[in-house]
DRENDO-1510 file (C-alpha; in Angstrom, 1 decimal, always signed):
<recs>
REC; n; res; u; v; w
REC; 1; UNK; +110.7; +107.3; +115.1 .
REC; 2; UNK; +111.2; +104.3; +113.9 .
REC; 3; UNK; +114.6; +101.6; +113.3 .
REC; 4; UNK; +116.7; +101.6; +109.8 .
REC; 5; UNK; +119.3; +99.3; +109.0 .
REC; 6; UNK; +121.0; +102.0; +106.5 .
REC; 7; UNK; +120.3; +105.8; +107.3 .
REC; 8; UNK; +121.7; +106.8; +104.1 .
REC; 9; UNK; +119.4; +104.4; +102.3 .
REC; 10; UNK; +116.6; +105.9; +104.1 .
REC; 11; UNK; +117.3; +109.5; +103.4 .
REC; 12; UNK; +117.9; +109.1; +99.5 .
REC; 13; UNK; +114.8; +106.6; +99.4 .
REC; 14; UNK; +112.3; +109.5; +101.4 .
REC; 15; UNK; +113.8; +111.8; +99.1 .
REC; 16; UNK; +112.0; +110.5; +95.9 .
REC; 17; UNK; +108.7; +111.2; +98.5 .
REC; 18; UNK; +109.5; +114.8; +98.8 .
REC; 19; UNK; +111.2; +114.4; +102.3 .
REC; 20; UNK; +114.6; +116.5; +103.1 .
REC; 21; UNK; +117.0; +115.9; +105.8 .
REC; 22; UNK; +116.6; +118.8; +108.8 .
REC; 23; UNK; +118.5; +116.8; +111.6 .
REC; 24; UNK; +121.0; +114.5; +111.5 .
REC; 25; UNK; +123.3; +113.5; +114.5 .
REC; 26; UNK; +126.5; +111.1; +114.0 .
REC; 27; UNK; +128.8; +109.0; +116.0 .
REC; 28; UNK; +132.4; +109.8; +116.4 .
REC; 29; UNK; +133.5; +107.6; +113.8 .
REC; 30; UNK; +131.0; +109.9; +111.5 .
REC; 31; UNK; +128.4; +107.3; +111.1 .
REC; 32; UNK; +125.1; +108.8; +110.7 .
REC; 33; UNK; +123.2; +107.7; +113.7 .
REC; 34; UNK; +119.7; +109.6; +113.9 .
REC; 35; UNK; +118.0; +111.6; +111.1 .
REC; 36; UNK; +115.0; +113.9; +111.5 .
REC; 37; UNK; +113.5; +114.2; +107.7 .
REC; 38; UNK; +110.6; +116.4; +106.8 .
REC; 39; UNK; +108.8; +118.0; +104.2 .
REC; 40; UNK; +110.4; +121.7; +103.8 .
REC; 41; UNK; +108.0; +123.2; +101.1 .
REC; 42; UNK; +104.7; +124.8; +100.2 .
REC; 43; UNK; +101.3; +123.8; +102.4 .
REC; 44; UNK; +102.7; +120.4; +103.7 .
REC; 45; UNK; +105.7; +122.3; +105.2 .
REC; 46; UNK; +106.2; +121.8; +109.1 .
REC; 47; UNK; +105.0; +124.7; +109.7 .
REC; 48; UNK; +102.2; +124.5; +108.3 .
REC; 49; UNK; +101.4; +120.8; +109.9 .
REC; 50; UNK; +103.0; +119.2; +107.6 .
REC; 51; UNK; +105.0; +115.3; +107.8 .
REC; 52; UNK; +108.0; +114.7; +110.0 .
REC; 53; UNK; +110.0; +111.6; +110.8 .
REC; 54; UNK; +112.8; +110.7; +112.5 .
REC; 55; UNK; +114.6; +107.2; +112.0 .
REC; 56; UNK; +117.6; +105.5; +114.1 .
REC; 57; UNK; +120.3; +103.3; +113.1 .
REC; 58; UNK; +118.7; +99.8; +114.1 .
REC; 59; UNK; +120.9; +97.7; +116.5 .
REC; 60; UNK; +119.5; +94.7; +115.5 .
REC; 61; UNK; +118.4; +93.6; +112.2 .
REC; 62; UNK; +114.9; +95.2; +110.9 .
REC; 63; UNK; +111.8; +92.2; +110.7 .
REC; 64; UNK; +109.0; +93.4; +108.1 .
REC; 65; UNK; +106.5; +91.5; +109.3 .
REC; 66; UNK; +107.0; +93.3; +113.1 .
REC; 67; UNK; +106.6; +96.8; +111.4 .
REC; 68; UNK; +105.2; +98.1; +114.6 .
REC; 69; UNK; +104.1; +101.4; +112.9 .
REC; 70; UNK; +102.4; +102.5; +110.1 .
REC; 71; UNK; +103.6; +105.4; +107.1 .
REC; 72; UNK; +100.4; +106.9; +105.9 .
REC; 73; UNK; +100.7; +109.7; +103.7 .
REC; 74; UNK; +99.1; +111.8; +100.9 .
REC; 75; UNK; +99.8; +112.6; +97.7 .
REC; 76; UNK; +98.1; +115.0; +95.1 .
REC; 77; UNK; +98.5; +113.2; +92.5 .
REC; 78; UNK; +99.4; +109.1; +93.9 .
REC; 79; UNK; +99.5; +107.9; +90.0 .
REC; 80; UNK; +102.4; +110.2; +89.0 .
REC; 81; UNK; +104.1; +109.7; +92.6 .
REC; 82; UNK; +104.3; +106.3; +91.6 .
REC; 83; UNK; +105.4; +107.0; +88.0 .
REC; 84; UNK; +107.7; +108.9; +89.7 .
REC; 85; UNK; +109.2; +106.2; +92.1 .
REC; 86; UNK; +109.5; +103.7; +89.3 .
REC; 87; UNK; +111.6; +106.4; +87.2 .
REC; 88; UNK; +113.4; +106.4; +90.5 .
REC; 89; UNK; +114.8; +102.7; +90.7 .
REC; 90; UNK; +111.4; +101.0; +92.5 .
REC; 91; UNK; +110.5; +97.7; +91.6 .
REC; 92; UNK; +107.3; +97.0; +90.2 .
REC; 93; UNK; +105.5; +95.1; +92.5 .
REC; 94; UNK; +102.0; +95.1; +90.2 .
REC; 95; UNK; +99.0; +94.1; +92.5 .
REC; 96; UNK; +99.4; +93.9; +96.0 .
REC; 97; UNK; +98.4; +90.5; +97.0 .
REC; 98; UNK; +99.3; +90.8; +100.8 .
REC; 99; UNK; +103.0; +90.5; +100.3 .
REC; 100; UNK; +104.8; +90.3; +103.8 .
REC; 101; UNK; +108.7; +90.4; +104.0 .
REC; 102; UNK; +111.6; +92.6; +102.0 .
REC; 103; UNK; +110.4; +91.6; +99.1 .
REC; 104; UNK; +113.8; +89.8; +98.4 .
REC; 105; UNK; +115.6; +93.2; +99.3 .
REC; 106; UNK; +113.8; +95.4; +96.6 .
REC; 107; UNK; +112.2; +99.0; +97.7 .
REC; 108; UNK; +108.8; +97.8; +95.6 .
REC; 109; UNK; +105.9; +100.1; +94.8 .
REC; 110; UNK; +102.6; +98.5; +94.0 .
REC; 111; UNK; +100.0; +99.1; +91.4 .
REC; 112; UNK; +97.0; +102.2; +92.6 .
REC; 113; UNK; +94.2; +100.3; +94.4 .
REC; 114; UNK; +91.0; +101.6; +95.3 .
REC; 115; UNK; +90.3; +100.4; +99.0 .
REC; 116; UNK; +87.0; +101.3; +100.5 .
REC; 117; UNK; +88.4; +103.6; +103.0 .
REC; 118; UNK; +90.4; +105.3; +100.2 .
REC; 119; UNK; +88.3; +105.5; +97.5 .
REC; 120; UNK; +90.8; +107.8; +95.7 .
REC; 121; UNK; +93.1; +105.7; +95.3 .
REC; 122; UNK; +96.2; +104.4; +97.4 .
REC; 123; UNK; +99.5; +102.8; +96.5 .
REC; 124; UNK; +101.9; +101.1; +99.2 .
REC; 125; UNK; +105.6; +101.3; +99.1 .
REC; 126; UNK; +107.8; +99.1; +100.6 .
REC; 127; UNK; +111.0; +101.3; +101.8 .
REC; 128; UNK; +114.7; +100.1; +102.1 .
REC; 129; UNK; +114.1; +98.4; +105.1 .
REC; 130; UNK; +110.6; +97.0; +103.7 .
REC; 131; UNK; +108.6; +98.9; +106.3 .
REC; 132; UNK; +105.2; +99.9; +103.9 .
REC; 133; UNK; +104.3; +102.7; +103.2 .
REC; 134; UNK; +100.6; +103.7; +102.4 .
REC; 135; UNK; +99.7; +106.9; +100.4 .
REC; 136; UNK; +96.7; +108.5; +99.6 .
REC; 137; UNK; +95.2; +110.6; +97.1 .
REC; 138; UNK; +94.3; +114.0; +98.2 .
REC; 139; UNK; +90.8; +114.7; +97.2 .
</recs>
């Protein structure tokens, strides 16, 4: 679980990664609160092992450079996932240079790199509250 500054933010953003919302729990004012999202199709369904992730409405403000978790995920195909997320509104953030920060408030996704634990091929996403976001290529 980790802390979000603007649940609704979050959902739509995990959206354009495949994610749907399977939980949600509000205050009495109807604020959303807590927010279980997951990925409800095909062989990456929860049932079949697939991702969860549950986020909560941070209390204080969210520091990027304390992200005290990290999002890896895989894709099939990580070069039209981030075709994809540009379509969506992402910033291009071309190489990743060891950015830190909100990249001045922008959800950024950078260019495909080919680390040597991820020969494949890997892009990082920065998400609305600039937590990153690595994901793989399936083999």
């Amino acid at each position: 679980m980790a802390h979000a500054r603007d649940l609704e933010a979050t959902v739509a953003f995990y959206a354009s990664l495949g994610f749907e919302c399977d939980g949600r729990l509000e205050d009495a004012r109807g604020r959303l609160q807590w927010v279980s999202l997951s990925i409800r199709s095909g062989t990456a369904a929860p049932e079949n092992g697939g991702p969860s992730i549950m986020f909560a409405r941070a209390a204080e403000p969210v520091v990027p450079e304390q992200q005290a978790v990290l999002f890896y995920m895989y894709s099939r195909d990580v070069a039209a996932l981030r075709t994809h997320l540009l379509a969506s509104g992402l910033a291009d953030g071309g190489a990743y240079r060891g950015q830190r920060g909100p990249n001045q408030g922008r959800m950024v996704v950078f260019d495909l790199a080919h680390p040597e634990y991820m020969s494949a091929g890997e892009i990082r996403v920065s998400d609305p509250d600039a937590y990153c976001i690595l994901v793989g290529q399936l083999g």
